[in-house]
CHARMM-style PDB file with segment names, atoms N, HN, CA, C and O in Angstrom:
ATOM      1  N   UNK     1     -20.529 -64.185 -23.319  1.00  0.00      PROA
ATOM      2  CA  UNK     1     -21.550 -64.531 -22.355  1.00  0.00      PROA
ATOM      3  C   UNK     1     -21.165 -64.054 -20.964  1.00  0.00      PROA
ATOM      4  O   UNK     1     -22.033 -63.506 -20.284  1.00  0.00      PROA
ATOM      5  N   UNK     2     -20.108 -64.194 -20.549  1.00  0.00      PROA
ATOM      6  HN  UNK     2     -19.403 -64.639 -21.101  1.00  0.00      PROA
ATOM      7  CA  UNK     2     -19.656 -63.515 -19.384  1.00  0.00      PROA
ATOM      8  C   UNK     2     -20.324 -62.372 -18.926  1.00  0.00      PROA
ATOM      9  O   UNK     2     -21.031 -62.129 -17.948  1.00  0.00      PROA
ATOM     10  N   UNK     3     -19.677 -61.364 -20.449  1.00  0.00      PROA
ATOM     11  HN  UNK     3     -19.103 -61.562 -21.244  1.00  0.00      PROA
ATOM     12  CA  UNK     3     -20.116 -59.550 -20.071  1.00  0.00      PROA
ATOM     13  C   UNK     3     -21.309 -59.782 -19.674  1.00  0.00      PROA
ATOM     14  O   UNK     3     -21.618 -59.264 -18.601  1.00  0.00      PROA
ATOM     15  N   UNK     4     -22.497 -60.739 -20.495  1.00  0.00      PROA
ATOM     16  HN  UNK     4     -22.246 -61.160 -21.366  1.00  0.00      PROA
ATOM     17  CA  UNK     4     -24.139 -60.536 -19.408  1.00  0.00      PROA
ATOM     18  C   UNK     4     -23.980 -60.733 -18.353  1.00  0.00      PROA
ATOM     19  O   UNK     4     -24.493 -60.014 -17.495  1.00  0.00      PROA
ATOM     20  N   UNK     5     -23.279 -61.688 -18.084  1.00  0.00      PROA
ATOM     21  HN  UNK     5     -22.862 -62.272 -18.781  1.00  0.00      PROA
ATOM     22  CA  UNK     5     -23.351 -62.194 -17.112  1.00  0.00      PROA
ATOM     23  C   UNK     5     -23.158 -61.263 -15.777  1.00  0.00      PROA
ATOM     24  O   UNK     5     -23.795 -61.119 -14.734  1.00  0.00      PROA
ATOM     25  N   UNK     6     -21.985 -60.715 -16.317  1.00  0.00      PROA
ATOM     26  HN  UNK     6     -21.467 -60.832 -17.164  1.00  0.00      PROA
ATOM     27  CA  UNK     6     -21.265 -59.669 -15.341  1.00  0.00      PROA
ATOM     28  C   UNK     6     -22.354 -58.122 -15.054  1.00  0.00      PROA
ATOM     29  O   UNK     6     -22.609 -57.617 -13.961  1.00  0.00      PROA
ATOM     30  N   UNK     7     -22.786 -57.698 -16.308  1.00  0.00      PROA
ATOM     31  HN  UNK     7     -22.579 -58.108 -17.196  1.00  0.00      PROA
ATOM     32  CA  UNK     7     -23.885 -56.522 -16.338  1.00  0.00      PROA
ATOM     33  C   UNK     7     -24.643 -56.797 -15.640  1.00  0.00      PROA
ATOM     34  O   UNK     7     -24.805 -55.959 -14.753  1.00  0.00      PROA
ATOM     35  N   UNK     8     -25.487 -57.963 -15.572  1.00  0.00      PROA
ATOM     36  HN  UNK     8     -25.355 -58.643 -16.292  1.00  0.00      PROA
ATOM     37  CA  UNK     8     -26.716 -58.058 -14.881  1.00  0.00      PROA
ATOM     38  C   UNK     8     -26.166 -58.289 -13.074  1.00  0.00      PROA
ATOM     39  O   UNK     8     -27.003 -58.612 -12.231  1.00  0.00      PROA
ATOM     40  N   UNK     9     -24.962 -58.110 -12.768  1.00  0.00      PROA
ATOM     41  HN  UNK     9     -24.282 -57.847 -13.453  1.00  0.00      PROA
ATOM     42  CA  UNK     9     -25.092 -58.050 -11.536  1.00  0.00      PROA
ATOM     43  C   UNK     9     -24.423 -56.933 -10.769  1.00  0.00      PROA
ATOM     44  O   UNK     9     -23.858 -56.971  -9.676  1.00  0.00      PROA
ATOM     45  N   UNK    10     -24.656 -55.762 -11.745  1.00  0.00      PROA
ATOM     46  HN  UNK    10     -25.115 -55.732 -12.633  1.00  0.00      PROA
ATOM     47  CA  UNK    10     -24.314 -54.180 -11.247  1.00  0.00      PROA
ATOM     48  C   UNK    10     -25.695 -53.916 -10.832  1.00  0.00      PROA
ATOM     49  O   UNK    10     -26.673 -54.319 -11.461  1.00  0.00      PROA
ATOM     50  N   UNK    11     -25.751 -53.133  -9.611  1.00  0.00      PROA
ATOM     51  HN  UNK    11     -24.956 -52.805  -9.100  1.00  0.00      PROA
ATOM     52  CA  UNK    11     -27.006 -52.410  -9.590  1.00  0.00      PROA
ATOM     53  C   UNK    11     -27.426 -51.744 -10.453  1.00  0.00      PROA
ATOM     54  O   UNK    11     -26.688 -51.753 -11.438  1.00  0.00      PROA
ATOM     55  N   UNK    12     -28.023 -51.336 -10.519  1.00  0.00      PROA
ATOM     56  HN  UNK    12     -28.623 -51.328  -9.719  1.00  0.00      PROA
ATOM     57  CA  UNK    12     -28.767 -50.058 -11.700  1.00  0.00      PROA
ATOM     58  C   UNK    12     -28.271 -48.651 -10.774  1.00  0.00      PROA
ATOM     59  O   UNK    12     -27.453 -48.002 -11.426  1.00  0.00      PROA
ATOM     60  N   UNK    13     -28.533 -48.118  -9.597  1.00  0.00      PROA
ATOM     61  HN  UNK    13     -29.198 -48.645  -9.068  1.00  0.00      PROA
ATOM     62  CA  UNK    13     -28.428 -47.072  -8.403  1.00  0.00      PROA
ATOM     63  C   UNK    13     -26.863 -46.888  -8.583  1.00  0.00      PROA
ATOM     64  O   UNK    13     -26.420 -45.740  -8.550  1.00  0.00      PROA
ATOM     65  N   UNK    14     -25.907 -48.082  -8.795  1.00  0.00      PROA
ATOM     66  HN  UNK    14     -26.268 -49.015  -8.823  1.00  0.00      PROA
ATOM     67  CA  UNK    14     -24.160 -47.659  -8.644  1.00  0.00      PROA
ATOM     68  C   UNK    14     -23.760 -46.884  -9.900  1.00  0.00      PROA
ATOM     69  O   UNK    14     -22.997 -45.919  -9.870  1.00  0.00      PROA
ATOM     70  N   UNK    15     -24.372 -47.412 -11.090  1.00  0.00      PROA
ATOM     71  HN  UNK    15     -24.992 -48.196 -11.114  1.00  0.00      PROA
ATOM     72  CA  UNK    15     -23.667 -47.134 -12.606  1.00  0.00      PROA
ATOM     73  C   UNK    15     -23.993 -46.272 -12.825  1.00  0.00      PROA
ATOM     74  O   UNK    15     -25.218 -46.380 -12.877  1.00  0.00      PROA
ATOM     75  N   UNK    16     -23.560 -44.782 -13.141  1.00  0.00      PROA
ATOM     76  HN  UNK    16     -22.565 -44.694 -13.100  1.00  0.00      PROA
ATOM     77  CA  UNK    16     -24.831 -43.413 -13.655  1.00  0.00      PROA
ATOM     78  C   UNK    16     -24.913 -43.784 -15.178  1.00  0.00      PROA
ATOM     79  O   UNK    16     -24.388 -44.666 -15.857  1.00  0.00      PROA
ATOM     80  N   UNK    17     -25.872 -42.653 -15.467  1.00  0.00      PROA
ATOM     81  HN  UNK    17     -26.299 -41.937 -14.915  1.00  0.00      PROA
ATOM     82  CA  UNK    17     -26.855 -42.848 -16.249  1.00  0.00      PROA
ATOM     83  C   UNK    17     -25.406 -43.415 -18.053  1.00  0.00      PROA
ATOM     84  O   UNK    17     -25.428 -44.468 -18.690  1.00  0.00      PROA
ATOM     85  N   UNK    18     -24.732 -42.561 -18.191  1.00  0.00      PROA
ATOM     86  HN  UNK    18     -24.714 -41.706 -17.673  1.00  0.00      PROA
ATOM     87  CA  UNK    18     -23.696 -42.566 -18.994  1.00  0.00      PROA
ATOM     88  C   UNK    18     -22.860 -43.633 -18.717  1.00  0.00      PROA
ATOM     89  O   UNK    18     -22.138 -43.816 -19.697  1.00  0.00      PROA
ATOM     90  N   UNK    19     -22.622 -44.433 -17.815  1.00  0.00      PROA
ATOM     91  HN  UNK    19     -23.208 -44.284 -17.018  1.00  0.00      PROA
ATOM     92  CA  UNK    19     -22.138 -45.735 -17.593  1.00  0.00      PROA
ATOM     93  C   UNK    19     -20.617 -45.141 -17.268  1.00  0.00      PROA
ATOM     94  O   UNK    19     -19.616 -45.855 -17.321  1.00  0.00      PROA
ATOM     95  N   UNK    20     -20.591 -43.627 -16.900  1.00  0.00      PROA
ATOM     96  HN  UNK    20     -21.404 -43.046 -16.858  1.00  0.00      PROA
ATOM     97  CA  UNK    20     -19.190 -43.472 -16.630  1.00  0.00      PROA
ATOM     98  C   UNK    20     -18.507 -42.835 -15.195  1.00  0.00      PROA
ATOM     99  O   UNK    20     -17.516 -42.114 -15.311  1.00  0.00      PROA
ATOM    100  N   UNK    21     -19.149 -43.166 -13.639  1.00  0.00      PROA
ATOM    101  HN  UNK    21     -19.954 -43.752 -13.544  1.00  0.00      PROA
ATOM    102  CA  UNK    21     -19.063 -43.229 -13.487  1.00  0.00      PROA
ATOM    103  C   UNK    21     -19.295 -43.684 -11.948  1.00  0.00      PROA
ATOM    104  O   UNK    21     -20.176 -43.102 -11.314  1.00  0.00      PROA
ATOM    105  N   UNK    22     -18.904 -44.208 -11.628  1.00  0.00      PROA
ATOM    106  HN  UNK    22     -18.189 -44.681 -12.143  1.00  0.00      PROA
ATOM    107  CA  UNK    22     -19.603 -45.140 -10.283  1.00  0.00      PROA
ATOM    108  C   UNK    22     -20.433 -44.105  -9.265  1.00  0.00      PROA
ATOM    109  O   UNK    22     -19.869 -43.219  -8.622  1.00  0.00      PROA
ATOM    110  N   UNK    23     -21.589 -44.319  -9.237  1.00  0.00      PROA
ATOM    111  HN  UNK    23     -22.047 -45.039  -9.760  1.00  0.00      PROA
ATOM    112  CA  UNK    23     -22.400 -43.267  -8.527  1.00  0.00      PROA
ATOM    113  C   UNK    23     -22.108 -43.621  -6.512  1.00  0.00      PROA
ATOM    114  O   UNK    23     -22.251 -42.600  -5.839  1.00  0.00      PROA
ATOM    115  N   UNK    24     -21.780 -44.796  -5.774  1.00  0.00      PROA
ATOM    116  HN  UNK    24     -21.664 -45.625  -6.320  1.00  0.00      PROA
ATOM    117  CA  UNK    24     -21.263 -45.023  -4.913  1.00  0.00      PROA
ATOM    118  C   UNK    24     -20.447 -44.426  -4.619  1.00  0.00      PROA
ATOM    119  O   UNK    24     -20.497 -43.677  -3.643  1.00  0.00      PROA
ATOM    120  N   UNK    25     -18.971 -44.625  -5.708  1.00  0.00      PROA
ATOM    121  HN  UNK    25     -18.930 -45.232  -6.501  1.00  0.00      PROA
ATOM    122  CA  UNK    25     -18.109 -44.412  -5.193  1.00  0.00      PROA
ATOM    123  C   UNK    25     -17.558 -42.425  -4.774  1.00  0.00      PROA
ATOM    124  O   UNK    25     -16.755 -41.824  -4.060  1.00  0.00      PROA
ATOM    125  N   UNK    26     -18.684 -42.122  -5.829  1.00  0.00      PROA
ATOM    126  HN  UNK    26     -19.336 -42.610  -6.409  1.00  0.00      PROA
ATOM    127  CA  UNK    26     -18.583 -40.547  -6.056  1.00  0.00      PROA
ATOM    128  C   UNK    26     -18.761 -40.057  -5.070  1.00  0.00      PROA
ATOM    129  O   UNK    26     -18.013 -39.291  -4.463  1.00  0.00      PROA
ATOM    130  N   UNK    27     -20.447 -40.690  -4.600  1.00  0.00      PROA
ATOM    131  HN  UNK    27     -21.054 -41.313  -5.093  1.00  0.00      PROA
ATOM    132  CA  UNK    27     -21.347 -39.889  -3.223  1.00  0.00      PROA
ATOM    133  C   UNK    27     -20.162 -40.097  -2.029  1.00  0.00      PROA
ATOM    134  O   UNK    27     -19.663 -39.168  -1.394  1.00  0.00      PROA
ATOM    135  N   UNK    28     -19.797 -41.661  -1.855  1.00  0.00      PROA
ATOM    136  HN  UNK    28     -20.203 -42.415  -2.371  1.00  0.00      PROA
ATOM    137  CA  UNK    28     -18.674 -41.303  -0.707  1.00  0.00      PROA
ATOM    138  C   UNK    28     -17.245 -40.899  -0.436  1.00  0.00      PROA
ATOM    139  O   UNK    28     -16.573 -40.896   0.596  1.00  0.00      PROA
ATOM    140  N   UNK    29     -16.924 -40.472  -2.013  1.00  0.00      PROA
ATOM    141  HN  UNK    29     -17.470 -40.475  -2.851  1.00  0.00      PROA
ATOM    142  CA  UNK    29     -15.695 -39.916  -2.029  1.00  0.00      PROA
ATOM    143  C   UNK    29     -16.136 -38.556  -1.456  1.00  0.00      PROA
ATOM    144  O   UNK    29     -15.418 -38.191  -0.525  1.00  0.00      PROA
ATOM    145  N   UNK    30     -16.778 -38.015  -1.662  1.00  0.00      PROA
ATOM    146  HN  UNK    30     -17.361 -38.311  -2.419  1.00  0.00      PROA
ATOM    147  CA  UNK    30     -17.586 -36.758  -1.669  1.00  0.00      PROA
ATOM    148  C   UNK    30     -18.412 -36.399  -0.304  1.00  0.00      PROA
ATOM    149  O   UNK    30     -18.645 -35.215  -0.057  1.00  0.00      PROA
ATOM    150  N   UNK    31     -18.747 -37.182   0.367  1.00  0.00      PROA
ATOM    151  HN  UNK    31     -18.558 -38.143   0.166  1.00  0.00      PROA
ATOM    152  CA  UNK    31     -19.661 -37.400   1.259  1.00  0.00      PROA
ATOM    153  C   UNK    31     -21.053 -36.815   0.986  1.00  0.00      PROA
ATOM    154  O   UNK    31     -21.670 -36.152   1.819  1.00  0.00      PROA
ATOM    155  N   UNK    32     -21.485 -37.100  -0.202  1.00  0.00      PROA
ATOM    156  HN  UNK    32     -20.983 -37.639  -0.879  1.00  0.00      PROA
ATOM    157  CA  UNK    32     -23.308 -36.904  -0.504  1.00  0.00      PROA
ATOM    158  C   UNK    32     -23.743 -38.193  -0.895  1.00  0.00      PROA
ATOM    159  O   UNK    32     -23.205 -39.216  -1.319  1.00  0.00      PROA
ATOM    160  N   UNK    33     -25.086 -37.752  -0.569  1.00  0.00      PROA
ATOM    161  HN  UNK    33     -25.523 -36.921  -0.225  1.00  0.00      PROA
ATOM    162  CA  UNK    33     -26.287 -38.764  -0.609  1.00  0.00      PROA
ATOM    163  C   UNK    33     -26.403 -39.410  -2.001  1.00  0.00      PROA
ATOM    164  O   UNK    33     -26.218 -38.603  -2.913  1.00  0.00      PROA
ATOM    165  N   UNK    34     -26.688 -40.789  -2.415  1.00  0.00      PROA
ATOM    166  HN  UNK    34     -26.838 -41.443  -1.674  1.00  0.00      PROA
ATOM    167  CA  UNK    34     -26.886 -41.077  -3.677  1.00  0.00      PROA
ATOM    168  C   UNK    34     -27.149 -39.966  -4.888  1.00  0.00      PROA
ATOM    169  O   UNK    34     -26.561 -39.523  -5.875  1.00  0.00      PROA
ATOM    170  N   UNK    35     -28.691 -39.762  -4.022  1.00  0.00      PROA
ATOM    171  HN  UNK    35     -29.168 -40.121  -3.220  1.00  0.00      PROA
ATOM    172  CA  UNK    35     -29.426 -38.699  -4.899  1.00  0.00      PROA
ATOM    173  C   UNK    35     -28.827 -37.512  -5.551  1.00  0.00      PROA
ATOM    174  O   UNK    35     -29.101 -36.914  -6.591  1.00  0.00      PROA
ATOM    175  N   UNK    36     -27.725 -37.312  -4.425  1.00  0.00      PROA
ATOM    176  HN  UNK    36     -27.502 -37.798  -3.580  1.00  0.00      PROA
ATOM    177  CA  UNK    36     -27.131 -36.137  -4.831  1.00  0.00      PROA
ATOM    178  C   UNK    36     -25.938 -35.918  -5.620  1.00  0.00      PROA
ATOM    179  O   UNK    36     -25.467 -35.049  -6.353  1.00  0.00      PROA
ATOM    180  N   UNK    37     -25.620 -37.151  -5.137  1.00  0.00      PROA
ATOM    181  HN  UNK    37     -26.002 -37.857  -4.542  1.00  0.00      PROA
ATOM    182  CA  UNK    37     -24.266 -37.400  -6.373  1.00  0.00      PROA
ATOM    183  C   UNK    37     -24.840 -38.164  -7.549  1.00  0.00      PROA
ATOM    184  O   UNK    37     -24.020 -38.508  -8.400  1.00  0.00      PROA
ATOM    185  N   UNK    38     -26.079 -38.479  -7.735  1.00  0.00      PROA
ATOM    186  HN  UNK    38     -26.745 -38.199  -7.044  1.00  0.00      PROA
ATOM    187  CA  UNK    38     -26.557 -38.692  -9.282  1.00  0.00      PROA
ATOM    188  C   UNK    38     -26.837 -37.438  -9.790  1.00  0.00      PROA
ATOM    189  O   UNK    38     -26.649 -37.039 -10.940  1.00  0.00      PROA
ATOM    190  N   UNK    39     -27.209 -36.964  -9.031  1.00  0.00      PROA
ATOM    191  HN  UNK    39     -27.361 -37.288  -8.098  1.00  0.00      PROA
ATOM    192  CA  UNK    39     -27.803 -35.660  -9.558  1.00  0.00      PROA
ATOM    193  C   UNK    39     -26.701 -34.802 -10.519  1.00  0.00      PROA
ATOM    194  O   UNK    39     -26.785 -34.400 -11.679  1.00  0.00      PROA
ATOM    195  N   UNK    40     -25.448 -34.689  -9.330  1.00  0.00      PROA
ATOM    196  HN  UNK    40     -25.380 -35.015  -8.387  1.00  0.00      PROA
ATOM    197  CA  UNK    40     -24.165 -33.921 -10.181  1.00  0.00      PROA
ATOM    198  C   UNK    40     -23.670 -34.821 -10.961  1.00  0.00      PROA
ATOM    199  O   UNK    40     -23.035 -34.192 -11.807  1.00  0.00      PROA
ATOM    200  N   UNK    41     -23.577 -36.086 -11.202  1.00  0.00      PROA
ATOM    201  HN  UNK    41     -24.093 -36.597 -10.515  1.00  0.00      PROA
ATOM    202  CA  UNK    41     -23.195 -36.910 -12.464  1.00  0.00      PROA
ATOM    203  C   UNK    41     -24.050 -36.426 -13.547  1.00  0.00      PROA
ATOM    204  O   UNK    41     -23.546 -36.010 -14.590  1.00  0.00      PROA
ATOM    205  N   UNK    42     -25.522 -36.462 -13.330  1.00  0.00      PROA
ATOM    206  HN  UNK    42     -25.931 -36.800 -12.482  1.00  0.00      PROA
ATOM    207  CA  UNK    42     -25.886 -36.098 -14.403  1.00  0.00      PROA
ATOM    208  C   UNK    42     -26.116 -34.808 -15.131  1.00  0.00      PROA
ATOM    209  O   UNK    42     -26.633 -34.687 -16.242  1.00  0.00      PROA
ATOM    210  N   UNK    43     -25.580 -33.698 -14.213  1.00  0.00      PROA
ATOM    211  HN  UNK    43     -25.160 -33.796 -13.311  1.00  0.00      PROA
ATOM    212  CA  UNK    43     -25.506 -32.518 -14.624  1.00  0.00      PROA
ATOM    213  C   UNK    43     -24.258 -32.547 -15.442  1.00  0.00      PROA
ATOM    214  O   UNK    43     -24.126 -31.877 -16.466  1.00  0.00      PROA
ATOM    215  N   UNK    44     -23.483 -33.224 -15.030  1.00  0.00      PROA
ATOM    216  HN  UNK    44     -23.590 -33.768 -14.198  1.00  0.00      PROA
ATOM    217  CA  UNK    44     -22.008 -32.624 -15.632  1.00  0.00      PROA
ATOM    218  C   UNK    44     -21.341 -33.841 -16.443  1.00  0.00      PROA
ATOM    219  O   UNK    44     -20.121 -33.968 -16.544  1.00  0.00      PROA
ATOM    220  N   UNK    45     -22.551 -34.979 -17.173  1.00  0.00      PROA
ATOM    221  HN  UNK    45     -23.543 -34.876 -17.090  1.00  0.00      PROA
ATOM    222  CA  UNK    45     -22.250 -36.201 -17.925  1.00  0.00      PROA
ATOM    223  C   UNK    45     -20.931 -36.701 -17.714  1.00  0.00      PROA
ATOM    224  O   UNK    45     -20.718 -37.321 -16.672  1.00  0.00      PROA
ATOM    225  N   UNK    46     -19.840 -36.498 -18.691  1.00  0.00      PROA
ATOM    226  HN  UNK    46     -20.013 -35.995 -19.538  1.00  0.00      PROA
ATOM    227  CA  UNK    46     -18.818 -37.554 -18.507  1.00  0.00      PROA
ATOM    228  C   UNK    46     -17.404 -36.620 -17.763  1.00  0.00      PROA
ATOM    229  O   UNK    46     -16.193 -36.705 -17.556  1.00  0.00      PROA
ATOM    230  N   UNK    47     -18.197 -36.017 -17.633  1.00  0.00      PROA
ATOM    231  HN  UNK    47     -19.181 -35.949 -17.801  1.00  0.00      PROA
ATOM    232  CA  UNK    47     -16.691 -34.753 -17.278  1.00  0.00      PROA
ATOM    233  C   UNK    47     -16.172 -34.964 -15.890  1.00  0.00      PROA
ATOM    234  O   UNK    47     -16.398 -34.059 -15.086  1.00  0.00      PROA
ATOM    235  N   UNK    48     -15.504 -36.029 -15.479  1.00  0.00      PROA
ATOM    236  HN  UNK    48     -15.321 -36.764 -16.132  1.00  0.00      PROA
ATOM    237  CA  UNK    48     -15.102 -36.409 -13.761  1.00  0.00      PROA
ATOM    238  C   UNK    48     -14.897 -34.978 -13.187  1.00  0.00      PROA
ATOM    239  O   UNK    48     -15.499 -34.463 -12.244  1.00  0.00      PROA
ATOM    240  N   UNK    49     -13.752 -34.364 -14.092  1.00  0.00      PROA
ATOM    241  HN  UNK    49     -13.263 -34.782 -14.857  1.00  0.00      PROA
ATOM    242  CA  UNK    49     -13.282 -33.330 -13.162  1.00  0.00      PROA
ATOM    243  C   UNK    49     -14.419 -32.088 -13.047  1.00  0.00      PROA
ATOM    244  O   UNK    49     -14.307 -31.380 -12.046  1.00  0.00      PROA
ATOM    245  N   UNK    50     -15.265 -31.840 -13.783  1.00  0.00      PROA
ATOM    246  HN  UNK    50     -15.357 -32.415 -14.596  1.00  0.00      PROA
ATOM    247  CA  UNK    50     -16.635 -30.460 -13.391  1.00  0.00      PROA
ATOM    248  C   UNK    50     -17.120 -31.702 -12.321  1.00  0.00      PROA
ATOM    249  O   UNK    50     -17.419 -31.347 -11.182  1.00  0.00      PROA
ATOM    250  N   UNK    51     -17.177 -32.703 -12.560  1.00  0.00      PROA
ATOM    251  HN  UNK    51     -16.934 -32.992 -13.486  1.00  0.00      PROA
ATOM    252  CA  UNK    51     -18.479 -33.617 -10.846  1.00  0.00      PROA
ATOM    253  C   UNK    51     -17.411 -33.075 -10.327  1.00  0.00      PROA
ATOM    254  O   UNK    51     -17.486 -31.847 -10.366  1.00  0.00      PROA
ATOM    255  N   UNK    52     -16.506 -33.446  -9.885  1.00  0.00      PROA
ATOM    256  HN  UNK    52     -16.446 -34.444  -9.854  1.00  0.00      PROA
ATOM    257  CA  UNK    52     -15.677 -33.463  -8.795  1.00  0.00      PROA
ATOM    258  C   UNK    52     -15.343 -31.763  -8.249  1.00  0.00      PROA
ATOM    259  O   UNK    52     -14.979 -31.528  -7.097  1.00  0.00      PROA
ATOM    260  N   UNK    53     -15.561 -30.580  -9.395  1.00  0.00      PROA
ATOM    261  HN  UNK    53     -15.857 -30.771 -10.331  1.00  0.00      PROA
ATOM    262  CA  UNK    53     -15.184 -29.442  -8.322  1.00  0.00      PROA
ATOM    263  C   UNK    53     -17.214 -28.430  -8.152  1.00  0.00      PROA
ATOM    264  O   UNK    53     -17.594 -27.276  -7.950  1.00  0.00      PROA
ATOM    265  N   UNK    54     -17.888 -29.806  -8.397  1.00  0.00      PROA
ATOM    266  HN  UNK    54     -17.579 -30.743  -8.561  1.00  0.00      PROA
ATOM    267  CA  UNK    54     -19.350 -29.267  -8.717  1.00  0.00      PROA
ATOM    268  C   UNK    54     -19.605 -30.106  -6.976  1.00  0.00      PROA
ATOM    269  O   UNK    54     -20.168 -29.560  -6.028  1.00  0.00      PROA
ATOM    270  N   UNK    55     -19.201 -31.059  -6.976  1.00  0.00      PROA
ATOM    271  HN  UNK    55     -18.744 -31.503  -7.747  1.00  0.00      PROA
ATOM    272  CA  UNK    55     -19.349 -31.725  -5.527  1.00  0.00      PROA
ATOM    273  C   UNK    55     -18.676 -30.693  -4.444  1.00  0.00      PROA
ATOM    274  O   UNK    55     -19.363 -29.880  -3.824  1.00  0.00      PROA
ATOM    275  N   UNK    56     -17.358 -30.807  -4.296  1.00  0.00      PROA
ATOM    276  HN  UNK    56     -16.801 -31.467  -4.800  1.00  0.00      PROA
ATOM    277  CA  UNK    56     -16.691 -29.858  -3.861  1.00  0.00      PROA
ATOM    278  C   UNK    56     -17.153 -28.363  -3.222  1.00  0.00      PROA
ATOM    279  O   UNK    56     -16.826 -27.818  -2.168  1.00  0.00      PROA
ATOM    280  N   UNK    57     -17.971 -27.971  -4.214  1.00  0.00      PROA
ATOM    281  HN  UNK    57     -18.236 -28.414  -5.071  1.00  0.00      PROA
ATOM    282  CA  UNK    57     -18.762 -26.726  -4.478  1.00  0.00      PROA
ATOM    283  C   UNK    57     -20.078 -26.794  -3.067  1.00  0.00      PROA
ATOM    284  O   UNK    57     -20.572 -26.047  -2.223  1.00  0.00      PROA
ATOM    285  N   UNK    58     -20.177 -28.299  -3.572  1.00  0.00      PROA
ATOM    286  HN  UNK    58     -19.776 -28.906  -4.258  1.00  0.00      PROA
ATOM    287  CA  UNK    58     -21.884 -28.087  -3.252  1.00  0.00      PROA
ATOM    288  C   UNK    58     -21.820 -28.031  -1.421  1.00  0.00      PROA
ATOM    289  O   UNK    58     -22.731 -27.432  -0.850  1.00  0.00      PROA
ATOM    290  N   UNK    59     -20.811 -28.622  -0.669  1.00  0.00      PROA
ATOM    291  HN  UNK    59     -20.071 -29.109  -1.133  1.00  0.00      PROA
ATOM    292  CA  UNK    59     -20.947 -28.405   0.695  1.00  0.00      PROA
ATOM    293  C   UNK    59     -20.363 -27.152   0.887  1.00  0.00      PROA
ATOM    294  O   UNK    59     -20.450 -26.920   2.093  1.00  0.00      PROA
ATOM    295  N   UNK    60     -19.636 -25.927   0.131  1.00  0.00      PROA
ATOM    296  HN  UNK    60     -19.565 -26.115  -0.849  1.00  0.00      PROA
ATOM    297  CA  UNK    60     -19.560 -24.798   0.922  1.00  0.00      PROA
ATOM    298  C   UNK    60     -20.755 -23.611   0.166  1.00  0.00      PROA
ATOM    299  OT1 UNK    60     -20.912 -22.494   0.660  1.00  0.00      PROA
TER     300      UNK     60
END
């Protein structure tokens, strides 16, 4: 009962779509906009390291 407990008080906007990885913490590791760091989560599903040199990418 907990885990509901606990699920229902994640945003929906923080968790990407694959539940793997924090869409917050990405955009401001990264410095992009929600939108934009959902966007590269969901291009590149569970693969941290393609988000991370796809982010990287995207400001030069």
């Amino acid at each position: 009962m907990s885990d509901a407990k606990t699920k229902s008080l994640i945003e929906p906007k923080t968790v990407s779509p694959s539940g793997s990885y924090d869409v917050a913490y990405f955009a401001k590791k990264h410095g992009l906009s929600m939108k934009d760091a959902l966007r590269l989560i969901k291009a590149h599903g569970s693969d941290r390291d393609a988000a991370d040199r796809a982010a990287q990418r995207f400001h030069h």
